[in-house]
N, C-alpha and C positions, 0 to 999 in steps of 0.2 A: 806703528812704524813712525819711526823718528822723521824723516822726511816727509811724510802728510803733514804732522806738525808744524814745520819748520821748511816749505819747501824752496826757501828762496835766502836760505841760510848757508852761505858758503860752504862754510864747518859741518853743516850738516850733510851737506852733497856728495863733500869729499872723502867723512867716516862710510857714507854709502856706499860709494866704489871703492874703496878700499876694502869693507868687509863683504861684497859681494865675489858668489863665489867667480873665479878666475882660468879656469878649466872645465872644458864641459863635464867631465866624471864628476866634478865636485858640484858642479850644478843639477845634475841628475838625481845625483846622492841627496842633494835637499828638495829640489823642485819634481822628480820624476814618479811617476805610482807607484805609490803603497810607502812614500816619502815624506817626514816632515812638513814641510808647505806646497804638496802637490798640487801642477799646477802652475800655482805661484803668478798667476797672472799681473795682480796688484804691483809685486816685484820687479820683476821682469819690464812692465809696463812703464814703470818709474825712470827706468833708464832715458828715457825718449828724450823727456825735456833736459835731462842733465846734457847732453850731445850741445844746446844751445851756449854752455856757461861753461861747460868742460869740453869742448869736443877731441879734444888729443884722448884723454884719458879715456871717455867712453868709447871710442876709436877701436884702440886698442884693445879695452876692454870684449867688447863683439867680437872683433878679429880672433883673440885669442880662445872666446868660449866657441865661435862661429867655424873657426877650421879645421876641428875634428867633430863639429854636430852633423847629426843623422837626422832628416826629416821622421818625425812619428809626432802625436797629436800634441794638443797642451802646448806644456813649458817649452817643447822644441817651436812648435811652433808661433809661440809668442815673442821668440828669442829671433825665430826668421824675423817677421815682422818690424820687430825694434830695429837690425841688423839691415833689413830693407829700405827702410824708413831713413834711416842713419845714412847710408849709400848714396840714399837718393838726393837726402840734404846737403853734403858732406860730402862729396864724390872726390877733389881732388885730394884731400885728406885721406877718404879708404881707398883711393888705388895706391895713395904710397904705401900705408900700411898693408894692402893687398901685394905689393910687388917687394915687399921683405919676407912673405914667406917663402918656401920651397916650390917651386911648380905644382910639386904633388898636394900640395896645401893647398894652394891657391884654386887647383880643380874644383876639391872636396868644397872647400867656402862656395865657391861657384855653384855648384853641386845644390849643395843645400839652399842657396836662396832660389834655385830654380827648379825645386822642389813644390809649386806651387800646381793643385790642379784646372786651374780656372785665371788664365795668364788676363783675362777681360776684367775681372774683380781684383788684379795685384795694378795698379797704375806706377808701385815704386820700381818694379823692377825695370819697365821701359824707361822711368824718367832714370836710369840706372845707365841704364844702354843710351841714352841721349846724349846725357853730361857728360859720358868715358866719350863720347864721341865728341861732341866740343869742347873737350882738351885736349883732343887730339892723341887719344889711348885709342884706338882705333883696334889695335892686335888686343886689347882687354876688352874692347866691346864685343868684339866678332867671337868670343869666347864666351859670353853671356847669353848671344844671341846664340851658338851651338848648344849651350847646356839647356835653353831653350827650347830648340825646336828637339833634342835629343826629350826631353822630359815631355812635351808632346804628341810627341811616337809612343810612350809607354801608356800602359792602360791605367786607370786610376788604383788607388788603393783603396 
């Protein structure tokens, strides 16, 4: 991977997000079982530090594979992860980007990062609900915090 090589090569960062995949079907379609780079952890993981030096791009990026992802093992959930991580750091950045999708969208993203079985081992999701709360997104916290206690009422998978 070009980016191991070169991780702190602009040029290289930006052919990264560009050719990674940009809808979650097509991230499935390469990173999901019985898929070319199932898994895909390596990948997927990569995203993290680009958020430092791109953060609009990888922003969007997440949002756009993050609002119709399904929690299931793996690649989905290495995409929570980054997608969490990313929130956590980045907060006033992904509630804008969060507050351009659809209501319906913005559940399901919801949704899915709080998909998490063990809310004591996720630390980004609370620092998530903290910084929507000290910017005074308050109506976006209190919706983190439901998809929260809503995902701790269900039984584990």
């Amino acid at each position: 991977m070009a980016l191991q090589r070169k991780p702190d090569d602009p040029a290289t960062q930006e052919r990264y997000l560009k050719i990674f995949p940009h809808d979650f079907a097509s991230f499935m379609n390469l990173f999901g079982f019985d898929h070319p780079l199932y898994d895909g952890a390596q990948y997927i993981l990569a995203l993290s530090p680009l958020g430092k030096t791109h953060p609009m791009e990888v922003g969007k990026l997440l949002i756009a594979l993050a609002k119709d992802a399904h929690h299931e093992a793996d690649a989905p959930n290495f995409l929570q992860q980054v997608t969490a991580a990313y929130a956590a750091q980045h907060t006033k950045m992904f509630a804008q980007l969060l507050k351009g999708l659809t209501p319906q969208k913005q559940t399901q993203l919801i949704t899915f990062l709080a998909g998490a079985e063990n809310f004591h081992a996720y630390p980004e999701y609370e620092e998530i609900i903290k910084h929507l709360k000290g910017l005074g997104e308050r109506d976006l916290a209190n919706r983190f915090v439901e998809a929260r206690k809503k995902r701790e009422k269900q039984p584990h998978d």
